[in-house]
N, C-alpha and C positions, 0 to 999 in steps of 0.2 A: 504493500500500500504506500510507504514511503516514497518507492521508487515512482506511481501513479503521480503520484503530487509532486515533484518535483518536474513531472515530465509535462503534465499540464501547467505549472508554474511558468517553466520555461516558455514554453508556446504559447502563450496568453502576453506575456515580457516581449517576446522576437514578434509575435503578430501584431501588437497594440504600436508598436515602433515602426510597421512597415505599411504605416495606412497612409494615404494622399494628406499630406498636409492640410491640405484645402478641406479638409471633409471631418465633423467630430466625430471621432472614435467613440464617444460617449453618446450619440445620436444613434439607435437603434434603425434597421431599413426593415424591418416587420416584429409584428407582435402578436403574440397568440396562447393559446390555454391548453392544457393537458391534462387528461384524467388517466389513468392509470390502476391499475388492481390488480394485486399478486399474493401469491401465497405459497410456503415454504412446501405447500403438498402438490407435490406435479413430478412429469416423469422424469426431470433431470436431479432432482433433489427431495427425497420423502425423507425427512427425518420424523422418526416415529418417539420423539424423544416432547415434542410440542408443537403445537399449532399453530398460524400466524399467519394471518392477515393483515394485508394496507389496502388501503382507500385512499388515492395521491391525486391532490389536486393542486397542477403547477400553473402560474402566469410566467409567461417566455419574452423574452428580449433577442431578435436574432440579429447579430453583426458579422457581418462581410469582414473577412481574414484576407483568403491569399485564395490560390486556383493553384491545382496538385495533377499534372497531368487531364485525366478526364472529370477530376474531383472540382465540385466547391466548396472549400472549406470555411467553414462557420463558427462562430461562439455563443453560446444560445443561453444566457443567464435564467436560472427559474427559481425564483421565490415560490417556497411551497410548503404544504400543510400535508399530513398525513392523518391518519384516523387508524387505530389500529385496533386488533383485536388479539390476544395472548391465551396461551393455557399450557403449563406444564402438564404430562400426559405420564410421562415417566418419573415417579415420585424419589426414586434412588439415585435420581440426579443431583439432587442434594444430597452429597457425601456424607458420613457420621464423622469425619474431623470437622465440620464446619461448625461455629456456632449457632446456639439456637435452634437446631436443625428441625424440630419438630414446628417450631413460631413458623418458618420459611416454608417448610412442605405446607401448614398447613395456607397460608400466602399465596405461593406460587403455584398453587394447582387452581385454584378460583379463575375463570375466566374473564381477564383484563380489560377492561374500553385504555385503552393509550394514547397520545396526541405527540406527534414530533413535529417541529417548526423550525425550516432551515430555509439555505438559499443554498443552489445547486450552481456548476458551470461545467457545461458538457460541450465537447470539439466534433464537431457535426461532418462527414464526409456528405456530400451529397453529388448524385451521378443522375444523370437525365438518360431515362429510356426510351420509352417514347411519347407522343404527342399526350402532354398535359400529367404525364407521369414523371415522376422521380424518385428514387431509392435513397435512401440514408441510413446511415452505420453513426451510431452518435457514441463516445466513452463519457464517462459524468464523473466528478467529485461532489459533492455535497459537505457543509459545513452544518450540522444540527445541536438543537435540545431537546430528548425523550424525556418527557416529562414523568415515568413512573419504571421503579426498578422490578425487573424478573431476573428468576434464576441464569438469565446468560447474559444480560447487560445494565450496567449500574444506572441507574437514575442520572441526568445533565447533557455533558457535552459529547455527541457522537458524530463521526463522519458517515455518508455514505456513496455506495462507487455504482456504478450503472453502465452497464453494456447493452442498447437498444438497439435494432434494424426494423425498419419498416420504409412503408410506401407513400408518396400526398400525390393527391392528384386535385389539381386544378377546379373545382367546382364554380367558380364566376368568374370575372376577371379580376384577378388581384387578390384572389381569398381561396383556399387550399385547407382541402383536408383530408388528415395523418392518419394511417391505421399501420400500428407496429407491433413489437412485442420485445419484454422486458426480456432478452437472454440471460442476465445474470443482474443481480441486486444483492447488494451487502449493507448493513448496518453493523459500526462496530466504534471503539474509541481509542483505538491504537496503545490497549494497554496504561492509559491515563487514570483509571480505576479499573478495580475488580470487581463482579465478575466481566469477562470480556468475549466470552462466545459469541456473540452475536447474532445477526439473523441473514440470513440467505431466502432467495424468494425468487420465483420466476412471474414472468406476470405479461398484461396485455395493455395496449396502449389507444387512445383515440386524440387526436386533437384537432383546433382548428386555427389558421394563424390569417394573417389581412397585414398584404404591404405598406407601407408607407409612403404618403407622395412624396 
């Protein structure tokens, strides 16, 4: 994960430097919304250990970076809310060294409402297929606060990382809408407190975005 954030560090640093003087980098060229919904049970990832659910709703900022061969590369800022739902399933997850153990089991088996509130910045590849189609491969970092502790992550500050591909296709002129899917999704806090397991999730994506004049 380290190695994630420095590499979007860097490329957020080298793109923000290499825009038209004349043009503000801070001036978004489209804007749009994201809803999102995954969950930890699906066929790349079944952990039989707990349940998990998001309900992700983002507002998007997209900014024109650079052109990569057949790519246009994008930075697509997304302030966003989650809505979650928790349930330890495996109660000997809590080990008997831990303190409290029985306060915690009985804690972490109750099923959760949770709330995370972050802002996210994902580098967006975008490739044109055909007429009014386009493809995108998006990586994300996220900067969050979960606001309530389970058995695998501590209550506060957590990061999370986002692997998306999907489709937009053109629907008016000047307004486009997104059907994707979440490949991979992590929450976690890089070890900043315990416990640190985290959440993994696969999931599905819609959005809808409108250019800018």
């Amino acid at each position: 994960m380290k190695k994630i954030l420095i590499i979007l560090l860097v490329l957020f640093y080298c793109s923000a430097f290499s825009q038209d003087k004349k043009k503000s980098f801070f001036k978004p060229y489209k804007l749009g919304f994201l809803y999102n919904y995954g969950t930890n049970e699906n066929f790349l990832n079944n952990d039989p250990d707990y349940d998990y659910i998001t309900k992700t709703y983002k507002a998007q900022a997209f900014y024109k970076l650079t052109n990569w061969k057949s790519f246009e590369i994008e930075l697509i800022v997304q302030p966003q809310v989650q809505f979650l739902k928790h349930q330890l399933l495996n109660k000997w997850y809590v080990t008997p060294d831990q303190d409290n153990v029985q306060e915690k089991i009985a804690e972490f088996t109750q099923l959760k409402s949770m709330n995370l509130y972050g802002v996210e910045f994902g580098f967006s590849g975008k490739k044109h297929l055909f007429k009014k189609v386009d493809l995108h491969g998006t990586i994300s970092l996220g900067f969050n606060y979960i606001d309530t502790r389970t058995e695998r992550l501590a209550k506060g500050f957590t990061f999370n990382e986002n692997f998306s591909i999907g489709l937009s296709y053109e629907t008016f002129k000047n307004s486009y809408l997104y059907l994707g899917t979440n490949l991979f999704g992590h929450v976690s806090n890089l070890d900043f407190k315990l416990p640190n397991d985290g959440y993994n999730i696969l999931g599905i994506e819609i959005g809808y975005s409108i250019l800018l004049k």
